[in-house]
C-alpha positions as CSV (number, residue, x, y, z in Angstrom):
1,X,14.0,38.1,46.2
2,X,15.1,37.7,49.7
3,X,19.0,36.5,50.4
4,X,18.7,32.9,50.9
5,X,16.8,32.7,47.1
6,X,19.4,35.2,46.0
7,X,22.1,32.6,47.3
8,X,20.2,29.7,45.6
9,X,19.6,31.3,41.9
10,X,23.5,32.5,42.1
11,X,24.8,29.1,43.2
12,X,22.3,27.5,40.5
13,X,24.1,30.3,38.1
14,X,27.2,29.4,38.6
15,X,27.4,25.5,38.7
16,X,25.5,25.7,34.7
17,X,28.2,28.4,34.1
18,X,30.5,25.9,35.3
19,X,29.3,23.0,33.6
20,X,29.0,24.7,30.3
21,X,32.1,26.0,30.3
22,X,34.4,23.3,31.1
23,X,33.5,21.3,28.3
24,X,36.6,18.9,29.1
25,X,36.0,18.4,32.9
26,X,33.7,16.8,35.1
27,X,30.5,17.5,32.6
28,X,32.8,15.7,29.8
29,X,33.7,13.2,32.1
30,X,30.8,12.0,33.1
31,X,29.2,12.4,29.5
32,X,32.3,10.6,28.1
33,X,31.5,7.3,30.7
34,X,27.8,7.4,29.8
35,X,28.2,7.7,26.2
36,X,31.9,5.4,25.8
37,X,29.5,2.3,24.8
38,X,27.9,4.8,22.1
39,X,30.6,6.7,20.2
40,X,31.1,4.2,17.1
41,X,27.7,4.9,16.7
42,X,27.7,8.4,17.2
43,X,31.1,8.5,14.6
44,X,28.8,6.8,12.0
45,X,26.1,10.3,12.1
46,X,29.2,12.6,11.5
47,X,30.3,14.4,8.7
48,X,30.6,11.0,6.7
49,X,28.0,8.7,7.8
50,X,28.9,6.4,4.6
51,X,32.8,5.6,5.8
52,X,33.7,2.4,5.1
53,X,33.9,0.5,8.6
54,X,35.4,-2.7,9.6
55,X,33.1,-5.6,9.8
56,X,33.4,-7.2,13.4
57,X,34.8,-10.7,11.5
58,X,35.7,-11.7,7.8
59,X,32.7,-11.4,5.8
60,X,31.5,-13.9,3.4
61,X,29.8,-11.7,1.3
62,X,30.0,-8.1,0.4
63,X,26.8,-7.3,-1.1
64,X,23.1,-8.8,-0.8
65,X,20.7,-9.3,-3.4
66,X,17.2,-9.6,-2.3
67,X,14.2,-10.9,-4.4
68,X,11.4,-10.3,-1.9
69,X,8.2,-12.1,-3.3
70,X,5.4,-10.0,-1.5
71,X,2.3,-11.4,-1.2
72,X,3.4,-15.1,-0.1
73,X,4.5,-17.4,-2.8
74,X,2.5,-20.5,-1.8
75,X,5.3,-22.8,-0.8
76,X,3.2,-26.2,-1.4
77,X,2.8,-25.3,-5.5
78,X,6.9,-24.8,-5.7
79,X,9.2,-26.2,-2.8
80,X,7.4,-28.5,-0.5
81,X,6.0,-31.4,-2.1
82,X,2.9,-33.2,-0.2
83,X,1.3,-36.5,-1.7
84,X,-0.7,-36.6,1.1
85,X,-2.6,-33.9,0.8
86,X,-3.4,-35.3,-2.8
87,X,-4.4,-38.3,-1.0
88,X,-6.8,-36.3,1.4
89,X,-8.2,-33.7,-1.2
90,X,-11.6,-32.4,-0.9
91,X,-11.2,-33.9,2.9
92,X,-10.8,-31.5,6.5
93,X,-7.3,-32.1,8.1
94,X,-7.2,-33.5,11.4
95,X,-8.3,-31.2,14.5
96,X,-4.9,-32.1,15.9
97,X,-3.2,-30.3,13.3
98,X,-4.9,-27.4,13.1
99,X,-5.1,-26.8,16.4
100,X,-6.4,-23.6,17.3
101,X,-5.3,-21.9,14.3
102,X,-7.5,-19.0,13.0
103,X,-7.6,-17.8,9.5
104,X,-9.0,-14.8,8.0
105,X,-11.0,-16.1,4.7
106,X,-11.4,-20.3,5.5
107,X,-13.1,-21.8,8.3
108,X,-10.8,-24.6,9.9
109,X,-12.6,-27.7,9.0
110,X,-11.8,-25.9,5.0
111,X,-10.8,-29.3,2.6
112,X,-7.3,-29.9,1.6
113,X,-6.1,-29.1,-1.6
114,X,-3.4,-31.5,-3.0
115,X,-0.5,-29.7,-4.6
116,X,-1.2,-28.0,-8.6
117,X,1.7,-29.0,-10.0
118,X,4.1,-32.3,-10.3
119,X,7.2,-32.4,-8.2
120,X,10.6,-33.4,-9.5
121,X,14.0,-34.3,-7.9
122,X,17.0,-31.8,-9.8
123,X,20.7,-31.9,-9.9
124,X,22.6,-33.6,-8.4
125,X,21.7,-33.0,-4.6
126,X,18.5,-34.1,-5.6
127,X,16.5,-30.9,-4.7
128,X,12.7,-31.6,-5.6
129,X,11.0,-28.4,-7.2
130,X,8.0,-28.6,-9.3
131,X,7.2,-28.2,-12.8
132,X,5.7,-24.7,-11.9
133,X,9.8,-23.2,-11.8
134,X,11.7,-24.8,-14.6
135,X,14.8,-22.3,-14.5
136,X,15.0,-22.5,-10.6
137,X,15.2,-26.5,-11.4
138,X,18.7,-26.0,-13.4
139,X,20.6,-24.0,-10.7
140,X,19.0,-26.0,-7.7
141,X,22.9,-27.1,-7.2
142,X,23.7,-23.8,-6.7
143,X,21.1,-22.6,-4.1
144,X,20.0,-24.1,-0.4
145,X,16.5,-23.8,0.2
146,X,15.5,-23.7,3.5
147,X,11.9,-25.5,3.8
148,X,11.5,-24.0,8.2
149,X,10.9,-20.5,7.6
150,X,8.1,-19.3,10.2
151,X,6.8,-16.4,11.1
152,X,5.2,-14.1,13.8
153,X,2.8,-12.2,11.8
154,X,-0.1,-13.4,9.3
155,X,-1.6,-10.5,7.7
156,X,0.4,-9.0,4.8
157,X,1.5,-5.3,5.6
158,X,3.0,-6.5,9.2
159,X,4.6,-9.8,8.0
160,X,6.2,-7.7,5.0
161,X,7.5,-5.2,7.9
162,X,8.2,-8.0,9.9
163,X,10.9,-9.7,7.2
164,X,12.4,-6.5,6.1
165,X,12.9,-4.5,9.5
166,X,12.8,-7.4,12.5
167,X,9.7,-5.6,13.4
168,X,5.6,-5.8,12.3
169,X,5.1,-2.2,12.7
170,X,6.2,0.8,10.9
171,X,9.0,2.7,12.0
172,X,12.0,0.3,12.6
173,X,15.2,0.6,10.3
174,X,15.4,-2.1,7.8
175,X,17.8,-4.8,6.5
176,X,19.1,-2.4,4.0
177,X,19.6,0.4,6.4
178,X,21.5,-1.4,9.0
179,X,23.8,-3.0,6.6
180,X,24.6,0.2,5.3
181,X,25.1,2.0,9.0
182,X,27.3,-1.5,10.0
183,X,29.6,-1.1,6.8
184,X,29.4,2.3,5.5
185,X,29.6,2.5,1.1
186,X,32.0,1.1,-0.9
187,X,30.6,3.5,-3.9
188,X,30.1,7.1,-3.8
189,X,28.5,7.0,-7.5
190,X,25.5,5.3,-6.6
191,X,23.5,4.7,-3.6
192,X,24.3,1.8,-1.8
193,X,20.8,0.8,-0.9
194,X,18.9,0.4,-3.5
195,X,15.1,-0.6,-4.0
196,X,13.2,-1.5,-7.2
197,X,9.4,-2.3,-7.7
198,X,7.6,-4.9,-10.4
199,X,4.5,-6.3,-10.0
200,X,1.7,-5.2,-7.8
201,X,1.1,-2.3,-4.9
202,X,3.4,-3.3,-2.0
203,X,1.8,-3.8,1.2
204,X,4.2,-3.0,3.7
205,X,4.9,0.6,1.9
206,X,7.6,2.7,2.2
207,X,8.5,1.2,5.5
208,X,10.0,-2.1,4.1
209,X,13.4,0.2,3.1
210,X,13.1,2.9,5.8
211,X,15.8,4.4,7.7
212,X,13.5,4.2,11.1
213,X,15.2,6.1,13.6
214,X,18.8,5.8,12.0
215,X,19.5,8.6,10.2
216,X,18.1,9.5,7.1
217,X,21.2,8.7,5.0
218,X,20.7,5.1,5.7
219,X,17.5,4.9,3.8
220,X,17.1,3.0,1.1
221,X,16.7,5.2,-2.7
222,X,14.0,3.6,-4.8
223,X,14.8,3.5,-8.9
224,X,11.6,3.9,-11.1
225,X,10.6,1.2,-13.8
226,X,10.3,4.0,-16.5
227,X,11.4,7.7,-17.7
228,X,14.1,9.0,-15.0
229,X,15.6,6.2,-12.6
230,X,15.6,8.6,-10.0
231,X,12.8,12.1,-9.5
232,X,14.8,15.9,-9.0
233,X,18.2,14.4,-10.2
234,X,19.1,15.6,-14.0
235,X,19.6,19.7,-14.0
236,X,16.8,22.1,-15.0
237,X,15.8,23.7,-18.0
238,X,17.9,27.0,-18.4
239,X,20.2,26.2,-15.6
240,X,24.0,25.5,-17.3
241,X,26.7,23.5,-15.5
242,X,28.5,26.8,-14.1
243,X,25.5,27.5,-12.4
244,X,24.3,24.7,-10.5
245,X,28.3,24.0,-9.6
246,X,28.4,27.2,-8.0
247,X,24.7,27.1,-6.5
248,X,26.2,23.4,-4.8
249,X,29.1,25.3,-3.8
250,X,27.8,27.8,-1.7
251,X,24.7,25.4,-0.3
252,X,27.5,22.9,0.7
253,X,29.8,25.7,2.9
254,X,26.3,26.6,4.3
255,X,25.5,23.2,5.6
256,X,28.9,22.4,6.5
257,X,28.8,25.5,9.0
258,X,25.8,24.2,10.3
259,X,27.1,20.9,10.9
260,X,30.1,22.0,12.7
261,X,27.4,24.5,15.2
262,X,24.9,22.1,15.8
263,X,26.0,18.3,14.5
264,X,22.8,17.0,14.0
265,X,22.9,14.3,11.4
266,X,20.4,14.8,9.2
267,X,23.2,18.2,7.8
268,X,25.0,15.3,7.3
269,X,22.6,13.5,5.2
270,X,21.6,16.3,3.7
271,X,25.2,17.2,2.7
272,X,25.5,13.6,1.3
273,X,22.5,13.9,-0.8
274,X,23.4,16.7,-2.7
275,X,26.8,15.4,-3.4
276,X,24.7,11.7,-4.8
277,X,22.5,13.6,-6.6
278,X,25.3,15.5,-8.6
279,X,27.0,12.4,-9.3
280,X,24.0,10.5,-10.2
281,X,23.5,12.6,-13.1
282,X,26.5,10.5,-14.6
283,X,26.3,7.3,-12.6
284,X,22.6,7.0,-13.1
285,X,22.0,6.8,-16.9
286,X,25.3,5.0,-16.8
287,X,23.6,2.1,-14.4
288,X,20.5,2.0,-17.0
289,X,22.1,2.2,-20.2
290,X,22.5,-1.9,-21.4
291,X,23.3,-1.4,-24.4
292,X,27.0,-2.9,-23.4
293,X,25.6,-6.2,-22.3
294,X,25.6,-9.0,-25.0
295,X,22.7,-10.3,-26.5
296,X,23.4,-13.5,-25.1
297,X,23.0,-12.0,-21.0
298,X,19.9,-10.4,-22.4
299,X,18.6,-13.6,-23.4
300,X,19.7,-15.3,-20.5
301,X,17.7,-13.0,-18.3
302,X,14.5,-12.7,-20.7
303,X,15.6,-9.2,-21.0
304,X,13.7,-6.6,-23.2
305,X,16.5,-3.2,-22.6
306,X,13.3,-0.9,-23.2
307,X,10.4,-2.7,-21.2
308,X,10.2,-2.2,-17.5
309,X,10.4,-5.9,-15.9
310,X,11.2,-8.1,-13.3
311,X,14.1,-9.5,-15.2
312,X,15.6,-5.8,-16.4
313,X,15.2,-5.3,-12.3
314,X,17.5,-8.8,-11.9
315,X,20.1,-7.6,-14.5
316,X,20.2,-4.4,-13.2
317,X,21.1,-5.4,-9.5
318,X,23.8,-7.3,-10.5
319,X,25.2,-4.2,-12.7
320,X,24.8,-2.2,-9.5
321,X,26.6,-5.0,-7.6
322,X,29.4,-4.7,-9.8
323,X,30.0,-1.2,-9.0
324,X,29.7,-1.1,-5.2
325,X,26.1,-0.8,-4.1
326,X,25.9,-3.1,-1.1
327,X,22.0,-4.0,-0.9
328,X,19.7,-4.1,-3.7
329,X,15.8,-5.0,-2.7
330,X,13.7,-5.9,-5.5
331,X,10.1,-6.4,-4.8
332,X,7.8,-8.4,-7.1
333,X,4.1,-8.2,-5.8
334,X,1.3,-10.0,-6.7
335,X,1.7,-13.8,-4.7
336,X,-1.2,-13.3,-2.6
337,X,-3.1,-16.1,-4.2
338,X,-6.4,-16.4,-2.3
339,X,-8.4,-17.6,-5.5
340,X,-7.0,-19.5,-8.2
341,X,-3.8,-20.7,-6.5
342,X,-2.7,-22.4,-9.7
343,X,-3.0,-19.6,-12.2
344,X,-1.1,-16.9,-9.6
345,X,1.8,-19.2,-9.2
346,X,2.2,-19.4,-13.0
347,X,1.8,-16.1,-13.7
348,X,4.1,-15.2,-11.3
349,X,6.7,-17.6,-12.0
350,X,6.7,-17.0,-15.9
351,X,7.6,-13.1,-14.6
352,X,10.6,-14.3,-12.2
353,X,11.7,-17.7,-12.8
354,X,13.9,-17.5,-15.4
355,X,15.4,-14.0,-14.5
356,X,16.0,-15.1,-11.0
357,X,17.9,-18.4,-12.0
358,X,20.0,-16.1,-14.4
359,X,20.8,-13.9,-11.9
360,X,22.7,-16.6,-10.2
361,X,24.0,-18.2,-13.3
362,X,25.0,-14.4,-14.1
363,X,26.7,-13.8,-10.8
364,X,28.5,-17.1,-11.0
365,X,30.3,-16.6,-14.5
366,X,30.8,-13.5,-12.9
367,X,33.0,-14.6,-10.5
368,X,30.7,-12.5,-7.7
369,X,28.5,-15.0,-6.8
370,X,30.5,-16.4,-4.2
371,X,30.7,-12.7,-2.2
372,X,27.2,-11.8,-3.4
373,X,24.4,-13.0,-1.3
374,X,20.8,-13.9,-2.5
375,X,17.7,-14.2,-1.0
376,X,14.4,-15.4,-2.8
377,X,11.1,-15.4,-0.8
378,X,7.8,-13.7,0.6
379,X,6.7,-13.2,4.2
380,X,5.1,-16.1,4.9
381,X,3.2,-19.8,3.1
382,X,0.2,-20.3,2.3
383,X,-1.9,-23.1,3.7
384,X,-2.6,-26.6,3.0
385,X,-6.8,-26.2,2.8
386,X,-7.9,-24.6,0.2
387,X,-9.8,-21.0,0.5
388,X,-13.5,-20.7,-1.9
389,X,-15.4,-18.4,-0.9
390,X,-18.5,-17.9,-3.5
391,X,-19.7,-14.0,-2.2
392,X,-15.5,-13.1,-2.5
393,X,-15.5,-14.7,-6.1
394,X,-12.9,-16.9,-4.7
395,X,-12.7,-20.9,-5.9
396,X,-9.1,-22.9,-5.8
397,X,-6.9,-20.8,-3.8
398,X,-5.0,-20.0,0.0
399,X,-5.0,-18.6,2.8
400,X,-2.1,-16.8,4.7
401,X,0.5,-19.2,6.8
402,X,3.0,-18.1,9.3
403,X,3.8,-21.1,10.3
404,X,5.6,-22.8,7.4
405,X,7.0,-21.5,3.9
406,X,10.2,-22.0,2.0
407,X,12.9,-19.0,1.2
408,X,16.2,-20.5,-1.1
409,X,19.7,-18.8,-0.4
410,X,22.5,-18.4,-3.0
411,X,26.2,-18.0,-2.7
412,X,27.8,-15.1,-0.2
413,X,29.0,-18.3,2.2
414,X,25.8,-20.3,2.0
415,X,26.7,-23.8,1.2
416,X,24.9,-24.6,-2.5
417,X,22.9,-27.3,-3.7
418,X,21.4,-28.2,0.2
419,X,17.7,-28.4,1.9
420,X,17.7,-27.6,5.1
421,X,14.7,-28.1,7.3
422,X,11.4,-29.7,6.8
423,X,7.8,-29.6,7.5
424,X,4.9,-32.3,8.5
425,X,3.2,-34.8,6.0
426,X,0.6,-31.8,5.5
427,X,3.0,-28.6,5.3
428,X,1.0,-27.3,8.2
429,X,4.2,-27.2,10.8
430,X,7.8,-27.2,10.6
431,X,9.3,-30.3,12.1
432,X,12.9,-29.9,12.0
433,X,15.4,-27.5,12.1
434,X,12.7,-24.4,12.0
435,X,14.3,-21.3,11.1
436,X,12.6,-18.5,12.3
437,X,12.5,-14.4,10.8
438,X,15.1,-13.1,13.2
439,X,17.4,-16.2,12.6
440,X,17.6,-15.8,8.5
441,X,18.2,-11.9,9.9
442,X,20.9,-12.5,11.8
443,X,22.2,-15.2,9.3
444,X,22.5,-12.5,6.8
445,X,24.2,-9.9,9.0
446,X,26.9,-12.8,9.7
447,X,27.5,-13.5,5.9
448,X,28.0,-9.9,5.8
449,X,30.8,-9.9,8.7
450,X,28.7,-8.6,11.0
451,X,27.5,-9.8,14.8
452,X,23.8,-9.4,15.5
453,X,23.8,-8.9,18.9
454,X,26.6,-6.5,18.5
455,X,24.8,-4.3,15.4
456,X,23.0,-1.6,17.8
457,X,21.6,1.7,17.7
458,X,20.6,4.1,20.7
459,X,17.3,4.9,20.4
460,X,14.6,6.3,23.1
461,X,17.1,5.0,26.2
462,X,18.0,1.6,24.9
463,X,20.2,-0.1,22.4
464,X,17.7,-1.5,19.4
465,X,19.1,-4.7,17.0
466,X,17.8,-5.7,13.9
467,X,16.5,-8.8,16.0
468,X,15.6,-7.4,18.9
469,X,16.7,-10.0,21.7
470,X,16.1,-13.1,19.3
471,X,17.9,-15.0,16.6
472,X,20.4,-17.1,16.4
473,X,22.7,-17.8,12.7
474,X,21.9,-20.8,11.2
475,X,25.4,-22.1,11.1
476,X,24.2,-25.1,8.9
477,X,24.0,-23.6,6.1
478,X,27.0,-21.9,5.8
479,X,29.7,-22.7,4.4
């Protein structure tokens, strides 16, 4: 090595020396003013990720409820009444409308298929709803249904993404997630995201609760229908309390050692999942256990204790309300009514009617509906021409619609017994006040107390939202 590399590699030695060492001076200065726009985030992957935090305003609601209908509840069978396309059965809709729409299963000259079911005006805000959903007919004062909705995507799996994370493709955190990384847990008995499955395969997968790129912690735990609510909780065969206490003891001083050395959050996740999973083996069977609700709340719900069910699921997220969890997801597959549009929507809506009304009714005598938000409804509509398709086996049914479809909101700050929005004499395009996916996201972020555009994570060299750069709240409907 001649002298003027020498000079080089022991200058280069000494500035990393330099930098390495003085942790608090010009390195730390310069790291503090890159970072200072990132620490609240960075505070939330510590050693408690689930701190409560501070909501950027008053929250109208503490917890959400969702009852995502995968599969597209077809919106022209239940919310959005059409004589017209009664009048024009069996004939094409105008080109005009249409457009230059494409569909997966129908050509666009497909006939029009007049609504299945009679329509009815309910309560007293006058809220029509067909025949199809009886229960949802007494409570209509109660809820706002919001006939705008419209969406990006049109196939299943990305429009299920799309509604849950702001995003059609795999790998974004979801509603659930970002609550939890906004607000922290008000329980440290249960988790406070919380996923249950009835009905049908879901779509969208395991990516409709994921954490994304937040850490792990955030994700959301999924209870089973049957046997243990939760796999790898309750304590082995042969293994007595002693034991595993002092086997948590000695992994929990490990990881916490870790976590000081290298502060990588997922020590800290994995720290807080031990910690769940002892408590759960009291909290859990606790949470399941309904033998302290009243026959009469059982009824209410169509509630059989010892049958796995959409309405158990119902009962059960408002028991987990109760005691802190801060978003519960239940998923009902089985909407995606391409043949036979008639039969689907009855099938499905004798499996959820009534337990969704009740769970409103439930909240309300509560006293926790009015911090306890709701949210009923799939990814996207279903279309006003009706899909048969002979070599499918398909006769009387519809085909996927972004562009229009129906969600209904309950309590947490949303004003009650309103319809907001509306589509054209056919259902095929929202006319006024459309409300798209990213505004109903950043609608429920602000019942929660939180600012969407504000809500960010650092992720590979820019700040991600739950809405990306879109949304707006839809003050309207708030109280």
């Amino acid at each position: 090595m001649n002298s003027q590399n020498l000079t080089t590699w022991l200058h280069q030695q000494r500035r990393r020396h330099f930098l390495t060492q003085c942790s608090s001076g010009l390195g730390a200065i310069a790291l503090s003013g890159l970072m200072s726009d990132h620490a609240a985030a960075a505070d939330r992957t510590s050693a408690d990720p689930l701190a409560l935090r501070l909501p950027h305003f008053d929250p109208s609601a503490k917890a959400v409820i969702h009852l995502f209908m995968a599969g597209a509840p077809s919106q022209l069978e239940m919310f959005d009444n059409k004589p017209l396309l009664t009048e024009l059965s069996g004939k094409p809709l105008p080109p005009s409308v249409i457009g230059g729409q494409r569909y997966a299963f129908i050509q666009p000259d497909a006939a029009v298929m007049g609504p299945q079911f009679d329509f009815a005006k309910h309560g007293e805000c006058g809220a029509e709803i067909s025949s199809a959903m009886p229960h949802l007919s007494s409570i209509v004062d109660d809820i706002c249904l919001v006939r705008s909705m419209h969406t990006d995507q049109f196939n299943h799996a990305p429009a299920q993404i799309f509604m849950n994370t702001g995003f059609s493709q795999p790998g974004r955190p979801s509603l659930g997630s970002w609550l939890l990384y906004g607000l922290g847990s008000e329980t440290r008995d249960l988790p406070s995201f919380v996923v249950m499955s009835t009905g049908d395969g879901i779509s969208g997968g395991a990516a409709l609760w994921s954490s994304g790129f937040l850490p792990t912690i955030y994700t959301g735990v999924q209870f089973r229908s049957q046997g243990e609510p939760i796999l790898n909780v309750a304590t082995p065969n042969g293994i007595s309390e002693a034991v595993q206490q002092d086997t948590f003891s000695v992994i929990n001083q490990l990881n916490r050692h870790r976590l000081q050395q290298v502060s990588d959050p997922e020590i800290a996740t994995r720290i807080a999942s031990f910690e769940m999973a002892a408590r759960l083996q009291v909290s859990a069977p606790e949470l399941m256990d309904l033998s302290s609700e009243t026959e009469d709340t059982l009824n209410l719900y169509g509630c059989e204790p010892e049958n796995p069910s959409f309405a158990r699921a119902c009962l059960l997220a408002r028991r987990m309300v109760q005691r802190g969890v801060r978003y519960v997801s239940i998923i009902h597959s089985g909407w995606d009514a391409h043949s036979n549009v008639k039969g689907n929507v009855q099938n499905n809506a004798k499996n959820t009617d009534q337990a969704s009304a009740a769970l409103v009714s439930d909240l309300k005598r509560q006293g926790m509906l009015d911090d306890t938000l709701v949210v009923w409804g799939g990814e996207f509509g279903r279309t006003p021409m009706v899909e048969s398709n002979p070599s499918l086996g398909r006769a009387a049914g519809r085909d996927h619609h972004p562009q229009a479809f129906t969600v209904w909101l309950a309590g947490g700050g949303v004003k009650p017994g309103m319809t907001f929005g509306a589509t054209d004499d056919f259902g095929f395009h929202v006319t006024e006040n459309p409300v798209h996916i990213h505004d109903l996201q950043a609608t429920i972020l602000h019942c929660l107390g939180l600012n969407h555009e504000r809500l960010t994570f650092h992720h590979a060299g820019r700040d991600f939202r739950l809405t990306d750069v879109h949304g707006n709240v839809v003050k309207e409907i708030l109280v």
